[in-house]
N, C-alpha and C positions, 0 to 999 in steps of 0.2 A: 486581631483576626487570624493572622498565619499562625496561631500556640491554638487556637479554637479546635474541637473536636471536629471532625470532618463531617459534611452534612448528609448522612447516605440515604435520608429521606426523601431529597432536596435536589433532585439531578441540576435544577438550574444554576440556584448558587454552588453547587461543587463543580462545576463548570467556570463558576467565574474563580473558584481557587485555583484548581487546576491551570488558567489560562495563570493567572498572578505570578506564578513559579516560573521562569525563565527555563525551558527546556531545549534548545537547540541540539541537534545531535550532539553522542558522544560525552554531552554534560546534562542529562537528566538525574544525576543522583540526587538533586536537591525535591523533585513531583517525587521519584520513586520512595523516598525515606517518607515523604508524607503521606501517601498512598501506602506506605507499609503501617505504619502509626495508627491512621486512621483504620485500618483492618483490625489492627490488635485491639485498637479500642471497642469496637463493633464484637467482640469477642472472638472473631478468626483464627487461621493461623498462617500471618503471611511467610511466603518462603522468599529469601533475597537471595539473590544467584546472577553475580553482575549489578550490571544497570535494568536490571527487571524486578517484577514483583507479580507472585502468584500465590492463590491459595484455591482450596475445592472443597466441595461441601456432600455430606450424601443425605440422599434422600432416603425416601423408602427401595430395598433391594431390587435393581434395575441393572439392564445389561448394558447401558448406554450411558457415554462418558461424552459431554459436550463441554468444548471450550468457547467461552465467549471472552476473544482477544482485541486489544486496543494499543497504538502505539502514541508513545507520549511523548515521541521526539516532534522536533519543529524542524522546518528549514529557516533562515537567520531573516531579520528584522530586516527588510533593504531603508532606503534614504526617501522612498516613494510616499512610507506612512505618515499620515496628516494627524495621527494618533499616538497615544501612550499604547503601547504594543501590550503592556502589562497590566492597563490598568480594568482588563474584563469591564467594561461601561457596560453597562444596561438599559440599551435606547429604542426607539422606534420597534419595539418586538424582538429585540435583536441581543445579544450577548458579540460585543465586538474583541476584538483581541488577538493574537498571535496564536495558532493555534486551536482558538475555537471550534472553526469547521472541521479541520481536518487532523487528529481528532480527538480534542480533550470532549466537547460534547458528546461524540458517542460513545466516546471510557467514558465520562459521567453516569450517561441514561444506562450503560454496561450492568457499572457498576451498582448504580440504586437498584437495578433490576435483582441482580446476584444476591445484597441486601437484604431484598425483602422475600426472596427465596428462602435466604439461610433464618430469617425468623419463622419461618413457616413449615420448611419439609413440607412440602405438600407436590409433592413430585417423587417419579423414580428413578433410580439411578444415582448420576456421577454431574455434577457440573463445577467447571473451573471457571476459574477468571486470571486471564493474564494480562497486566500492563506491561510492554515492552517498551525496548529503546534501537534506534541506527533503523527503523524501518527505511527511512528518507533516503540511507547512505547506504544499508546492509552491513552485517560486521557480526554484531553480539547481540541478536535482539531473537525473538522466535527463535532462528534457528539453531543459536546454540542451548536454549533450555526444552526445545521438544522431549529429547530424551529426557528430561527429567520428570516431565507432566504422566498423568495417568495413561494408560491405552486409550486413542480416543476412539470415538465411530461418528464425529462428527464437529465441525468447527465453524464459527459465526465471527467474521472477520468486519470491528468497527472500520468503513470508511465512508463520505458522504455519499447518498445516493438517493437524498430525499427519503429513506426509505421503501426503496423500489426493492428489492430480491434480486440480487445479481448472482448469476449461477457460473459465470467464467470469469475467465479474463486472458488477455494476449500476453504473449512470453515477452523476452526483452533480451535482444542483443545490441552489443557493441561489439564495431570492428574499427580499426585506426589501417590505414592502406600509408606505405610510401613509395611512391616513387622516385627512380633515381634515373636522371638522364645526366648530362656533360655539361657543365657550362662554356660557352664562347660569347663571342664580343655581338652582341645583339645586330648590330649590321653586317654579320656573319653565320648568319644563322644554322646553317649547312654545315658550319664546323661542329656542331653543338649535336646534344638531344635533348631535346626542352621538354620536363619536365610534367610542364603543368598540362601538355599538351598531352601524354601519355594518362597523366589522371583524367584528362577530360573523355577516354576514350573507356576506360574503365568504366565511367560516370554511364555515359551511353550503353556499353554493354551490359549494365547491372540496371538501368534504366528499360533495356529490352524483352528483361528474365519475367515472365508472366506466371501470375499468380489466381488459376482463374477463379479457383472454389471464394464461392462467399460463405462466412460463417453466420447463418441466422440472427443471432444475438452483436458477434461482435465484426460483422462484415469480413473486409478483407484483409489479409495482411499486407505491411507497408514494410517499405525498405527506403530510407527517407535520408540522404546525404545533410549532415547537418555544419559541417566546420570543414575550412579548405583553409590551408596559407602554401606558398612557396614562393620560390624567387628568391636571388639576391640582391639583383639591382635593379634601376631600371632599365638599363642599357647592357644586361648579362643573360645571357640564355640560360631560364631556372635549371638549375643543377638537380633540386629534388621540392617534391611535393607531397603534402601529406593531407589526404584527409578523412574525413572521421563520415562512420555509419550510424543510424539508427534504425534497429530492425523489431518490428511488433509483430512474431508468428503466430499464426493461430494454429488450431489444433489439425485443419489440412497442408498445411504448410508449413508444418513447425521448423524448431531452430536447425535438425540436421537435414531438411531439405533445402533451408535456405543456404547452411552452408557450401554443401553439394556445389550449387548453381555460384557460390558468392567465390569460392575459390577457383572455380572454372572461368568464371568470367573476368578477373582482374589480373592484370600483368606486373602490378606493383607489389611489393613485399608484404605481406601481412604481419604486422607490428603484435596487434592486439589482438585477439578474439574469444568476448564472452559470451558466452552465451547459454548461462546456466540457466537462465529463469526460463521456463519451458511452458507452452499454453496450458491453463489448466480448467476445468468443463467438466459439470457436474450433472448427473442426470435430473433432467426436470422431474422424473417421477421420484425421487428418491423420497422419505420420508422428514427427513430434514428441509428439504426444498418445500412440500407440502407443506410443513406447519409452519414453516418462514410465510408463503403465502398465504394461509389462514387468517395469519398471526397479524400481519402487517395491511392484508387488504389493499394492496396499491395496485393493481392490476397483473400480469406476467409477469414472469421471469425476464430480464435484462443484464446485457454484457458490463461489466467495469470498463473503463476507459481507460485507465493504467496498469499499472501492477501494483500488486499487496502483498502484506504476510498470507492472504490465502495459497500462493503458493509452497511456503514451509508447512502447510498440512495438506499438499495436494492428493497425499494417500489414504486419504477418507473423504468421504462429503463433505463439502464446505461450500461457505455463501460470502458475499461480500454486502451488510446490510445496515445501514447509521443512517442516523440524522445528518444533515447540513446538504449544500448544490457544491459538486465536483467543480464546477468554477469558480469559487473561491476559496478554492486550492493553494496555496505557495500566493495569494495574491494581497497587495500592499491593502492596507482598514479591512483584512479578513472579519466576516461575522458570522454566524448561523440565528437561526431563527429559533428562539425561546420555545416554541412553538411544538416545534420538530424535536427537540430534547424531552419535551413532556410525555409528546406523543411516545416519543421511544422508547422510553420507560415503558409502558404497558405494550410496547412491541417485542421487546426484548424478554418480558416476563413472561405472555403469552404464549411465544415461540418454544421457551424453555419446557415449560409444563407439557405443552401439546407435544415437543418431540419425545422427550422423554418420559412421560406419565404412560404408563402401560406397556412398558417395555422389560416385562419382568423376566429375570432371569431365567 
């Protein structure tokens, strides 16, 4: 079955190959070499750069360059699954697996869509397909091969969403705080400066900092302490503490406003602070958005709940739009719904046409 030509007719079973190949971050070469194979077979021409794989097709002469992008990395197997992580089973409606949801199903339905474009031309313009890798971790995935894709005016980011049209999604920072106070002998406390008692007040003052605007789609932004350790002993007044932030800005709040307020407010060292991934919010009227809607028919537009590669093309239009439920995300007997892969196939193909048909140069 792993020597068999890839099924690009077939979004289900290439879903259940796809899941078969152990992808974990950072070790995807083994989906990507097959996913390059099966291009060439399909008469393509896949481009390998890294741990990725793209190719593009043109239609009839069209101003517009769409990339429909999918990551093929996983996050790892935990000790919780009651399953063969690899063995893609075909049960209750379902394609179970490592992976399946999030998101070899929507590179699957991606990819049949692309497919059956490239046997047909019957569209204008530019359309890509890229499978990436490190979406989970960030590193070498999207953002080092943008530069190498066409100019785009447009990009459709697989993640699950039921198929709903997701027009944003919230930035994402990390910050690591330490503080450092004196240790003394715990029944002396007065000698000391205790540490944790200094993060605690930090906690409160970053606890105070208000955030009024709500964002339509994606609410409000959070600023959410996630990890704390200090202390040395139990009978030693903590000498230092350290603990860790999680910050999701939105587009009235974003990351240099949070920072603003975040290093005003804490008196502990700032160790860490990233806070590259910046909100990104696409206009509902855009014409991309439009045919995503059309295409998909699941009601409005809707916020992502995380982060994606929709942000390495935040300077053009983009959507966040797959098969599978964002809850069974990263989570132990992951599955999506057969169902939803079908469907997306003819969402995916739909979309294409509609954004790009009559966009002539």
């Amino acid at each position: 079955m792993m020597g068999a030509a890839l099924p690009l007719g077939d979004a289900v079973a290439l879903t259940q190959r796809l899941v078969a190949v152990p992808s974990v971050s950072g070790d995807e070469h083994a989906v990507m070499e097959l996913l390059a194979a099966g291009l060439a077979d399909a008469g393509l021409d896949p481009v390998r750069s890294g741990r990725n794989v793209w190719t593009s097709i043109e239609g009839r002469p069209g101003a517009r360059t769409l990339l429909f992008e999918a990551h093929m990395d996983t996050v790892p197997a935990t000790n919780e699954w009651t399953r063969d992580p690899f063995a893609a089973a075909r049960a209750d409606g379902r394609i179970h697996g490592l992976g399946a949801n999030d998101t070899k199903g929507g590179g699957a339905a991606m990819l049949c869509a692309f497919a059956a474009l490239a046997r047909d031309r019957d569209f204008d313009g530019t359309l890509v397909f890229a499978a990436t890798c490190d979406e989970e971790t960030g590193g070498e995935g999207l953002e080092t091969i943008r530069a190498e894709l066409p100019a785009l005016t447009g990009a459709v980011i697989a993640e699950p969403t039921a198929l709903r049209v997701a027009t944003c999604q919230r930035g994402l920072m990390r910050v690591v705080v330490v503080c450092e106070g004196r240790a003394a002998h715990a029944a002396r406390p007065w000698q000391g400066v205790n540490a944790i008692e200094l993060a605690l007040a930090d906690l409160a003052a970053l606890r105070a900092i208000e955030a009024p605007d709500t964002h339509p789609l994606l609410g409000r932004a959070t600023l959410t302490p996630t990890l704390i350790a200090g202390g040395a002993a139990a009978n030693v007044v903590p000498p230092t503490c350290r603990y860790t932030l999680d910050g999701r800005p939105t587009p009235a709040h974003d990351n240099a406003w949070w920072e603003e307020r975040i290093r005003a407010a804490v008196s502990g060292r700032i160790k860490v602070f990233r806070a590259r991934m910046t909100p990104v919010d696409t206009d509902a009227g855009d014409p991309l958005v439009v045919a995503a809607l059309q295409a998909a028919g699941t009601g409005g537009p809707i916020g992502f709940g995380g982060v994606s590669d929709l942000f390495h093309v935040r300077d053009v239009p983009g959507i966040v739009l797959g098969p599978g439920r964002a809850e069974q995300s990263h989570k132990a007997d992951e599955w999506i719904e057969i169902a939803q892969i079908e469907r997306a196939v003819d969402v995916y193909t739909t979309l294409a046409r509609g954004y790009l048909t009559g966009s002539k140069p």
